[in-house]
C-alpha positions in Angstrom: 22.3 -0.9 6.8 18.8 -2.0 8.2 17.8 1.4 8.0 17.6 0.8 4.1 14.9 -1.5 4.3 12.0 0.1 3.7 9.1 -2.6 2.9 7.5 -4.3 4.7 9.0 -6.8 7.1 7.9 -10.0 8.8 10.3 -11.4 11.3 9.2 -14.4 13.1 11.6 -16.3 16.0 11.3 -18.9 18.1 11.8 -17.7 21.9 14.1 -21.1 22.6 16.1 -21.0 19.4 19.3 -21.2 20.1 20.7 -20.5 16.8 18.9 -17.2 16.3 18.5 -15.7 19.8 15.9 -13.4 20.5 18.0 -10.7 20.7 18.9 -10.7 17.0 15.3 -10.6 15.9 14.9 -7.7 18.3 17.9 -6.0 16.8 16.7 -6.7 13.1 12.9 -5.4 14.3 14.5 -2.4 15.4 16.6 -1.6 12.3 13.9 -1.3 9.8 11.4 0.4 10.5 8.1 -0.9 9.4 8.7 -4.4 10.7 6.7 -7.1 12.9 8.1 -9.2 15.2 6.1 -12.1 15.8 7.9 -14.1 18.6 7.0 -18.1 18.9 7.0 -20.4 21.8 9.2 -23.2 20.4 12.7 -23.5 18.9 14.8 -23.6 15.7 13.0 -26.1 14.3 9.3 -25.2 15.3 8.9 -24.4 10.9 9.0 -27.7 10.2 7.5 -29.6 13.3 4.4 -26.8 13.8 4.2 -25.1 10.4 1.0 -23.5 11.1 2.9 -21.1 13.9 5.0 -20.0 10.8 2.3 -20.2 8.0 -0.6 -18.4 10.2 1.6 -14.8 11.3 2.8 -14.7 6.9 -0.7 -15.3 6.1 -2.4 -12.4 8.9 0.8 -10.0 7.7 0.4 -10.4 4.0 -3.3 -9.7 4.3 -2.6 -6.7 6.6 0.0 -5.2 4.3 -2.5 -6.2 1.0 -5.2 -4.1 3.4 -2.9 -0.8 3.9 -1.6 -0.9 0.6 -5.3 -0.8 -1.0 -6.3 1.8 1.3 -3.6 4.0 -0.1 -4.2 3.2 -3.7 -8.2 3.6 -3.4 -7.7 7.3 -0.9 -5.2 8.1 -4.1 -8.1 7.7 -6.9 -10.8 9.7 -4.4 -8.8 12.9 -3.3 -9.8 15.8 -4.5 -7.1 18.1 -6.7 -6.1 20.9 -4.8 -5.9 24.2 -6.7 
């Protein structure tokens, strides 16, 4: 089922969560197949008492995936037509 995904994928865990181990954030990173797994040294709650570890990884990945997805778009409008 993970193998369906096919956008872009940010998955972000806390290494001492206990209520998502690591291991299922592995598992998801692994099942689709253009995902990030940005691992954080805090727990469960870590979103809400250090939002910044959260907010900083969305804001670099957007930006990434914002880069690659122009880069495509303006290579698209420069290629030549083959004959």
């Amino acid at each position: 089922m993970l193998g369906k995904i096919t956008a872009p994928t940010l998955i972000v865990n806390g290494t001492k969560d206990n209520s998502t181990p690591i291991k299922c954030a592995e598992e998801l990173s692994e099942g689709i197949s253009d995902s990030r797994l940005v691992l954080v040294k805090e727990d469960h709650l870590f979103i809400r008492t250090k939002p910044d570890l959260l907010v900083m990884p969305i804001l670099e990945f957007l930006y990434e995936v914002n880069l690659v997805e122009v880069d495509a778009k303006a290579e698209e409008k420069t290629s030549w037509p083959t004959a």
